[in-house]
TIFIFI-924772 format. One line per 4 residues: their letters; for each residue x, y, z of C-alpha. Coordinates in nm, 4 decimals. Layout:
<rs>
A> X Y Z  ...
</rs>
This chain:
<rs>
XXXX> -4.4600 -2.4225 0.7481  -4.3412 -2.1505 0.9932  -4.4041 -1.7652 0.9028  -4.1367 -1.4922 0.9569
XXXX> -4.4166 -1.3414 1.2503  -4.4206 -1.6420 1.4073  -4.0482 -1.7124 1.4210  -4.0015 -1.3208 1.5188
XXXX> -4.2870 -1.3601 1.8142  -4.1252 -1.7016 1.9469  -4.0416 -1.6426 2.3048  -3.8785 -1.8599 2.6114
XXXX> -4.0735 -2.0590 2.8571  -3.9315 -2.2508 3.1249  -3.9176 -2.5776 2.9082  -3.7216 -2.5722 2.5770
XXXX> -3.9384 -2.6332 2.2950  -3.9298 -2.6405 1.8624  -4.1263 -2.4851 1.6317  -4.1304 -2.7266 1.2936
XXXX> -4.0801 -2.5346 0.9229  -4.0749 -2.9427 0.7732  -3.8613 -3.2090 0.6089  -3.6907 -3.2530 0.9797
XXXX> -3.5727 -2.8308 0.9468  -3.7176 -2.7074 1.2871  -3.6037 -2.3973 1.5578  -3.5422 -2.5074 1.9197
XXXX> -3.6143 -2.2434 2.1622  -3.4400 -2.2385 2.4815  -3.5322 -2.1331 2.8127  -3.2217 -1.8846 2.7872
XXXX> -3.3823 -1.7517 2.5033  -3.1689 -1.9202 2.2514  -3.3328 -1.9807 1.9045  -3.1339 -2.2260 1.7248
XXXX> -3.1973 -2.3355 1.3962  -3.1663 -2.7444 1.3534  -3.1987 -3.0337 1.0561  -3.2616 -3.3435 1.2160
XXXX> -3.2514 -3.6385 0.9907  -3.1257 -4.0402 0.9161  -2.7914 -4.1128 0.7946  -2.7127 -4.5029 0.7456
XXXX> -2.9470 -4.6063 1.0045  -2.8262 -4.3149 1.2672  -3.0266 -4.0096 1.3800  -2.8920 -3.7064 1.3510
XXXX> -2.8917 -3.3399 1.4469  -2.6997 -3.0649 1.2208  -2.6917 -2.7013 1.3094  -2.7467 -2.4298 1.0890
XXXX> -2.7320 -2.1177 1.2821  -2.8971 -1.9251 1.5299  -3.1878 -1.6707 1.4601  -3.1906 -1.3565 1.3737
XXXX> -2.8021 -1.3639 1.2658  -2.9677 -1.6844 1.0223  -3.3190 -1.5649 0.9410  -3.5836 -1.8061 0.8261
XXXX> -3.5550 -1.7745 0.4267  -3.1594 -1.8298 0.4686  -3.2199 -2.1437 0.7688  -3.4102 -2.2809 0.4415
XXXX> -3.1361 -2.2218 0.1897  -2.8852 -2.4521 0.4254  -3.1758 -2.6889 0.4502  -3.2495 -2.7334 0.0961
XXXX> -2.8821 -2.7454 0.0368  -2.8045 -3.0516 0.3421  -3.1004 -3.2574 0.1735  -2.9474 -3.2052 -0.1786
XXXX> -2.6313 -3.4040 -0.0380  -2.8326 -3.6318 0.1590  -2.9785 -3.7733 -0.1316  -2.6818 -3.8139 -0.3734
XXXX> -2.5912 -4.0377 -0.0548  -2.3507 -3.8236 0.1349  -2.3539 -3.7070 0.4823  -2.3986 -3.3127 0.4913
XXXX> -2.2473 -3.3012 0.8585  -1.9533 -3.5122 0.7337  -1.9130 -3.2946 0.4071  -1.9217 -2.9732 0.6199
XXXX> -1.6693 -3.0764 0.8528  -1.4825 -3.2365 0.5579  -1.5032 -2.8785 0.3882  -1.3723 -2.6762 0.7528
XXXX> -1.0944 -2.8903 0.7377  -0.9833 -2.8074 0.3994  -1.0192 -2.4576 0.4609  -0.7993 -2.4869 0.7516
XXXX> -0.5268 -2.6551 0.5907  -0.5557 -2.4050 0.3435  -0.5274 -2.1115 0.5378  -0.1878 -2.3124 0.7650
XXXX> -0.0622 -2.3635 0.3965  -0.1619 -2.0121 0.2048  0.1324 -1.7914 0.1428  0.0504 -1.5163 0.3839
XXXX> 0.0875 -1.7867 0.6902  0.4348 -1.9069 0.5424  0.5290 -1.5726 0.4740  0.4432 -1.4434 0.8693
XXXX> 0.6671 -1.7214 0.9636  0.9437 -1.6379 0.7453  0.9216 -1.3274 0.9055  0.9485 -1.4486 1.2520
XXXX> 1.2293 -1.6560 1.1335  1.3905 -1.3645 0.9371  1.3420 -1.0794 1.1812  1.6105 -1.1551 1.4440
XXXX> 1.9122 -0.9576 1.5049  1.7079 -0.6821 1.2526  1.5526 -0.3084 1.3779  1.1913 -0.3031 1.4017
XXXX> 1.1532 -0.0222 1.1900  1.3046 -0.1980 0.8511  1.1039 -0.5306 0.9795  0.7825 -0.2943 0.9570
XXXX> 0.8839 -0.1558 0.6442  0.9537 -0.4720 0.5263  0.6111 -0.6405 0.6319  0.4900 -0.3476 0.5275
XXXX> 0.5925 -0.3769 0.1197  0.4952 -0.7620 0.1267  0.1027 -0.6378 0.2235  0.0535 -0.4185 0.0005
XXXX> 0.2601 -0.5674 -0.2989  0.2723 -0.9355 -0.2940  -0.0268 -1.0483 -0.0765  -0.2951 -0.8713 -0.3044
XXXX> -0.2524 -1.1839 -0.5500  -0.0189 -1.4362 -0.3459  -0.1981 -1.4004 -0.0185  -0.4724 -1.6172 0.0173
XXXX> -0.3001 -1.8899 -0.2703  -0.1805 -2.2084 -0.1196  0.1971 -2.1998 -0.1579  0.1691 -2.5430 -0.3113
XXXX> -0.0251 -2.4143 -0.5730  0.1262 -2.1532 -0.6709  0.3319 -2.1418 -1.0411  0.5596 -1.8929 -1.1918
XXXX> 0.3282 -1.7158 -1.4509  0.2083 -1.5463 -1.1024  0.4971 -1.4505 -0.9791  0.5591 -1.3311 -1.3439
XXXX> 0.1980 -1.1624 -1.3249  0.2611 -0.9626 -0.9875  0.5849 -0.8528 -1.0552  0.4715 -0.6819 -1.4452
XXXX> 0.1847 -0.5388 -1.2208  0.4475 -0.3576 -0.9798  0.6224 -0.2777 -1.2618  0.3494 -0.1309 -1.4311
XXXX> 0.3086 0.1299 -1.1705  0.6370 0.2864 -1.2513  0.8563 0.1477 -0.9609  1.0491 -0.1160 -1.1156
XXXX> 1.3162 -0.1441 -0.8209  1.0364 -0.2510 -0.6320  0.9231 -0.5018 -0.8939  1.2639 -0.6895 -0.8307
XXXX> 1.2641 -0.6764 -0.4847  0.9288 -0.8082 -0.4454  1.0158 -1.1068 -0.6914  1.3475 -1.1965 -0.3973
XXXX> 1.1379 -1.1019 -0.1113  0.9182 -1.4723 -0.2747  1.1469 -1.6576 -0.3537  1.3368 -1.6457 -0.0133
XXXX> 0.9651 -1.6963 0.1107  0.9434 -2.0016 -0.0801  1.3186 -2.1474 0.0086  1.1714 -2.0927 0.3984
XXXX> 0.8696 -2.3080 0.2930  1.1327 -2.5541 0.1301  1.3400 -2.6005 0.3955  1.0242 -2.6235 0.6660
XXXX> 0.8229 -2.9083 0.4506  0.5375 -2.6394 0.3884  0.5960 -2.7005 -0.0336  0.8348 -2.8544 -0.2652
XXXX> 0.9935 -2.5876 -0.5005  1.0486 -2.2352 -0.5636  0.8585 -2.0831 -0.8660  1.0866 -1.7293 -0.8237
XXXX> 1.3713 -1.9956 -0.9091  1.2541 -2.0632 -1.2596  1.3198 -1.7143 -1.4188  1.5321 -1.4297 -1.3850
XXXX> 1.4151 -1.0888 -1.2752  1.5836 -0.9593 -1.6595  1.3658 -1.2248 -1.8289  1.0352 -1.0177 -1.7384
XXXX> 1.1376 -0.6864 -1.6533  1.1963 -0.3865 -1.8633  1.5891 -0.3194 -1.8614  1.6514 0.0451 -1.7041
XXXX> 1.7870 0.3092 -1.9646  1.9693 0.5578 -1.8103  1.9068 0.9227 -1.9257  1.9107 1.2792 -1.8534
XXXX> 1.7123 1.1735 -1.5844  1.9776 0.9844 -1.3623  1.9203 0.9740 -0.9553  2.1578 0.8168 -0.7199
XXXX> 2.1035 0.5294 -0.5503  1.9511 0.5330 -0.2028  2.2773 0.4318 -0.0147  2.3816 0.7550 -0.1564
XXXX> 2.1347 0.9761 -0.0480  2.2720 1.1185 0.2792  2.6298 1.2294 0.1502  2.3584 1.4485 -0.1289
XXXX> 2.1841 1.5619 0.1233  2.4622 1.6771 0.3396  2.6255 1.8113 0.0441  2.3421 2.0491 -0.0171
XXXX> 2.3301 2.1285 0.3675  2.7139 2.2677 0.3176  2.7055 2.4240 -0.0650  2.9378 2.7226 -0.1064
XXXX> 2.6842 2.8678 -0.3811  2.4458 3.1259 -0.3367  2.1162 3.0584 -0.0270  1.8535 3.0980 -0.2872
XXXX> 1.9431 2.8122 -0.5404  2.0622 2.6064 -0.1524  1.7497 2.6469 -0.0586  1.5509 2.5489 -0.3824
XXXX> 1.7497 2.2178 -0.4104  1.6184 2.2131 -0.0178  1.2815 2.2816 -0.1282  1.2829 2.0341 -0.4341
XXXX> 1.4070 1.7437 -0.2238  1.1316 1.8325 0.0522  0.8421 1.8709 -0.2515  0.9759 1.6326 -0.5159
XXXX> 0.7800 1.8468 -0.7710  0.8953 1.8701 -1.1309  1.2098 2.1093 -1.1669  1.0153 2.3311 -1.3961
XXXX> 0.7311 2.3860 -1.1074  0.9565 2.4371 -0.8475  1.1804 2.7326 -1.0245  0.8523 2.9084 -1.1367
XXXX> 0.6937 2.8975 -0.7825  0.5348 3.2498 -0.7107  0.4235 3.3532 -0.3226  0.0854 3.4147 -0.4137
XXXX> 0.0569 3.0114 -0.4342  0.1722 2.9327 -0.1323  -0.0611 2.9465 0.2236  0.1644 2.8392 0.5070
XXXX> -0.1242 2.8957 0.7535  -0.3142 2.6038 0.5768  0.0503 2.4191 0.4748  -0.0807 2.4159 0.1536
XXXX> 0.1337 2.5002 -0.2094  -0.1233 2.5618 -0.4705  -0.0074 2.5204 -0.8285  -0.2149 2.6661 -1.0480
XXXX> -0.2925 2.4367 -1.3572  -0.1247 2.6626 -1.6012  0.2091 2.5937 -1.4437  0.1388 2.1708 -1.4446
XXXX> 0.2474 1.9446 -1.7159  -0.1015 1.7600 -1.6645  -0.2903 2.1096 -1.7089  -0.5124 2.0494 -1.3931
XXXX> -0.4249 2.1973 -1.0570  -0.2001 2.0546 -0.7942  -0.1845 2.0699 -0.4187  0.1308 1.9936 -0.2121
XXXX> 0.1307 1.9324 0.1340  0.4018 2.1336 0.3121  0.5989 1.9856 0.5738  0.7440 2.1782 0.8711
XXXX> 1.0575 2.1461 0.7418  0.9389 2.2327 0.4325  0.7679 2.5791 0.5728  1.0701 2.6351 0.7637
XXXX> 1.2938 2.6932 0.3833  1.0119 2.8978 0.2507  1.0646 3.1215 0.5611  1.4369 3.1302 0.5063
XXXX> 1.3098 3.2335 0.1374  1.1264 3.4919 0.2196  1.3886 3.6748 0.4434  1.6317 3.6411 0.1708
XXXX> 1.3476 3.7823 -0.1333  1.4477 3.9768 -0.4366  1.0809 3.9826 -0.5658  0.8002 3.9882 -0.4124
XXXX> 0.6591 3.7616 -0.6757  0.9165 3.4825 -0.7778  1.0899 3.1973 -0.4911  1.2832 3.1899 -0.7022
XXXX> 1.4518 3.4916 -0.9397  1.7119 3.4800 -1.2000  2.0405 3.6554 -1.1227  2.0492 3.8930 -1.4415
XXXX> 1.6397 3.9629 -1.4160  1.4578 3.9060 -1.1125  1.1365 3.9428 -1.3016  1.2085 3.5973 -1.4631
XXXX> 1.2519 3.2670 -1.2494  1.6066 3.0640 -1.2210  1.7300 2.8931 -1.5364  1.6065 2.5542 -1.5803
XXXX> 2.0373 2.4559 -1.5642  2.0848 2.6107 -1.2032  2.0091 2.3312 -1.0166  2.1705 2.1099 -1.2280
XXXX> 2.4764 2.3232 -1.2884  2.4777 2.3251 -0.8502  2.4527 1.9766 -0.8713  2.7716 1.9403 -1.0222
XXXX> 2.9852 2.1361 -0.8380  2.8999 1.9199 -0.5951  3.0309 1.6219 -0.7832  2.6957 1.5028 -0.8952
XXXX> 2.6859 1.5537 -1.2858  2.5526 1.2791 -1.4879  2.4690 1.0856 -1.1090  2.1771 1.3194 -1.0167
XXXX> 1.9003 1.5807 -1.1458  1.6181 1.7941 -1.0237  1.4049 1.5290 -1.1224  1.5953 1.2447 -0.9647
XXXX> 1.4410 1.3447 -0.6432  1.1041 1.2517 -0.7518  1.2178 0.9109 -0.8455  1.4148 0.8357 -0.5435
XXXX> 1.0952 0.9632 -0.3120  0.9159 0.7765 -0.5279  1.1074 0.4234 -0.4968  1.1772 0.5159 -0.1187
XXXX> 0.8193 0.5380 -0.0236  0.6818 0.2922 -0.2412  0.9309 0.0357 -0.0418  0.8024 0.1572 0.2948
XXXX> 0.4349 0.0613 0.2286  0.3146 0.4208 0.1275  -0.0371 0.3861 -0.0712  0.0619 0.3759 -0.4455
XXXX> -0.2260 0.6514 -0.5262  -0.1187 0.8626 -0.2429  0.2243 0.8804 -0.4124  0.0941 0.9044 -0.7638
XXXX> -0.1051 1.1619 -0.6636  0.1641 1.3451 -0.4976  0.3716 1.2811 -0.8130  0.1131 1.4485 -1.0077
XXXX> 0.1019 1.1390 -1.2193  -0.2762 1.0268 -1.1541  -0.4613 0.9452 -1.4763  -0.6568 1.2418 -1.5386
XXXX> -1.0001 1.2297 -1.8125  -1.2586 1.4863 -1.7943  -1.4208 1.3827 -1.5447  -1.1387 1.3313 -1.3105
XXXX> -0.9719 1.6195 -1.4113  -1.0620 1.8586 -1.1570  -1.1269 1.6729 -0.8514  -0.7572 1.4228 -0.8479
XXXX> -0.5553 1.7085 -0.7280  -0.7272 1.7330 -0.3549  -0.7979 1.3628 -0.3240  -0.6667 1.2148 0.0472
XXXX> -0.4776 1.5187 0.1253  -0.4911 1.3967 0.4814  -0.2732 1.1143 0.4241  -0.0635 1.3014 0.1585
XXXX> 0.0236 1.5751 0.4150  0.1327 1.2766 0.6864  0.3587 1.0990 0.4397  0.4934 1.4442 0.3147
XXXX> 0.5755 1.5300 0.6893  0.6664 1.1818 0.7360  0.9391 1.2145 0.4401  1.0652 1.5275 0.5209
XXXX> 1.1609 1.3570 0.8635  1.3033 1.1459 0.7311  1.5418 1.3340 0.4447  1.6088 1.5483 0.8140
XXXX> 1.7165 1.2001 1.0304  1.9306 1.0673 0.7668  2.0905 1.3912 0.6646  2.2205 1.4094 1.0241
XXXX> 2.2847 1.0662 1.0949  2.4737 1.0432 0.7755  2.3109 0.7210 0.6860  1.9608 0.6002 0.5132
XXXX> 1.7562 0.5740 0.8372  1.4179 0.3850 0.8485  1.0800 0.5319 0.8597  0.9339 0.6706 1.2136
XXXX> 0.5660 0.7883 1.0477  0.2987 0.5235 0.9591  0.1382 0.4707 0.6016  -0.2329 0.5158 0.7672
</rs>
């Protein structure tokens, strides 16, 4: 039997030649230098030669794993070249047939006449949501307990808009694969998206919906009240930090050298501290804030004492002069950033994160609130871009940034 020093010392000559390990597993050298790993053996009455990889990407003990595993086959009486080949062609079909194929044509099929950026988006939400447990399936295979299965998981992360949309995003998938021969039915048929899903409550907590966002946001642009609560619905939109850490903000957090807003963990519903990336847009309100100070403490000062912040009702008493009450809150801008970014592909812990709704223990506790602050600061620039694009264009525009 061959050593690993004897295999490793092999070298070319100017005639190819094999060095034999036994039981018909040998390595052919070849005057290129080549060291190819071979099983020679009989198969109803015909010689034959299977490869099983090339050294050193297959080193000896593994060449002997394949060999031990071809003469396994060979004696329950099938051909191990046959079954291999049997075997790539399964895998192929598989992979023509998986979702993620039918779903990339689907794509092609569905992208015409549409803007690239809401194709991206759209390709986008189907990577990260769907294909993590539909990807690699064979549509054929697939049944409706995991459809029901990914969409409770979406759900579960607090985004349940998303959860339905994912769930029609399949099934037109699968009515493509109907109508193209690649399967015969349409699991996302079989239920409704109120038969697994949580119904929505609405609360103190309402938001508009997205189509709605750019009349808000011009709305705020034009409000006849005073700069300082203009600017903190500004601010809050640009941040989407709790109401409650936004009116209690104090310049000694804030480094726009580093674009950083540090909130302190006594200030944080969670208790730990919390870091928000500060757009351009974002620095440029804090600017306008600071020209416009009453204390050199508090963003943010209450009329009758500027030692204490805003009252918790200003925004939302702003809010309805505008024509918003009962249709929109401080908070509802966290849930529409939330939803909005989720759709466009953003990396759930990136936004949870952001969101200051990371699961926090005691060991986690004071490290969550700097994780990827990288790619927190690019979507945070990324969304106040876009909160600017579609202000002015008076419409929800897609996404320029990237999810990286």
């Amino acid at each position: 039997m061959l050593t690993d020093t004897e295999v490793r010392k092999s070298k070319p000559t100017d005639k190819a030649y094999r060095l034999t390990d036994g039981k018909g597993l040998f390595l052919f050298i070849t005057p290129t230098g080549g060291r190819l790993w071979r099983f020679k053996y009989r198969y109803d009455g015909k010689q034959k030669l299977m490869a099983l990889g090339q050294y050193p990407d297959v080193p000896l003990v593994l060449a002997r794993e394949r060999h031990a595993a071809a003469r396994k086959l060979l004696a329950t009486g099938v051909d191990p070249m046959a079954q291999r080949k049997a075997e790539k062609t399964a895998r192929k079909a598989t992979d023509e047939n998986s979702f993620q194929t039918i779903a990339g044509l689907w794509i092609e099929h569905w992208c015409v006449g549409k803007s690239r950026q809401h194709v991206d988006a759209t390709r986008r939400r189907i990577e990260a949501n769907i294909f993590p447990l539909l990807g690699a399936r064979p549509i054929t295979e697939i049944e409706a307990p995991e459809l029901v299965t990914m969409v409770k998981s979406i759900e579960g992360r607090g985004v349940g808009d998303l959860a339905k949309r994912a769930l029609e995003t399949t099934g037109q998938i699968f009515r493509f694969g109907i109508a193209h021969g690649y399967t015969r039915c349409n699991p996302a048929a079989e239920f409704k998206p109120s038969d697994i899903l949580r119904p929505t409550k609405k609360t103190n907590l309402d938001r508009i919906d997205v189509k709605e966002l750019p009349a808000l946001l011009r709305s705020i642009e034009v409000y006849q009240g005073t700069h300082i609560t203009r600017l903190a619905i500004k601010l809050l939109a640009l941040t989407f930090v709790r109401t409650t850490e936004l009116i209690g903000a104090r310049w000694e957090e804030f480094d726009l050298e580093a674009r950083r807003w540090n909130v302190p963990a006594s200030r944080m519903k969670m208790k730990t501290p919390h870091i928000v990336a500060l757009s351009s847009q974002a620095i440029e309100v804090l600017e306008l804030l600071r020209s416009l100070a009453r204390s050199d403490e508090l963003l943010f000062p209450g009329d009758r004492n500027p030692d204490k912040p805003m009252s918790n009702n200003t925004i939302l008493l702003a809010l309805k002069r505008m024509g918003y009450q009962g249709r929109m809150t401080g908070h509802g801008f966290r849930g529409l950033a939330s939803t909005i970014l989720h759709e466009q592909g953003y990396n759930h812990e990136h936004i949870e994160l952001q969101l200051a709704h990371a699961p926090r223990n005691a060991v986690s506790a004071a490290y969550n609130h700097a994780l990827y602050l990288q790619p927190r600061a690019r979507m945070m620039q990324d969304w106040a871009d876009f909160l600017e694009r579609t202000q002015r264009g008076g419409k929800v525009l897609p996404f320029c940034g990237t999810t990286a």
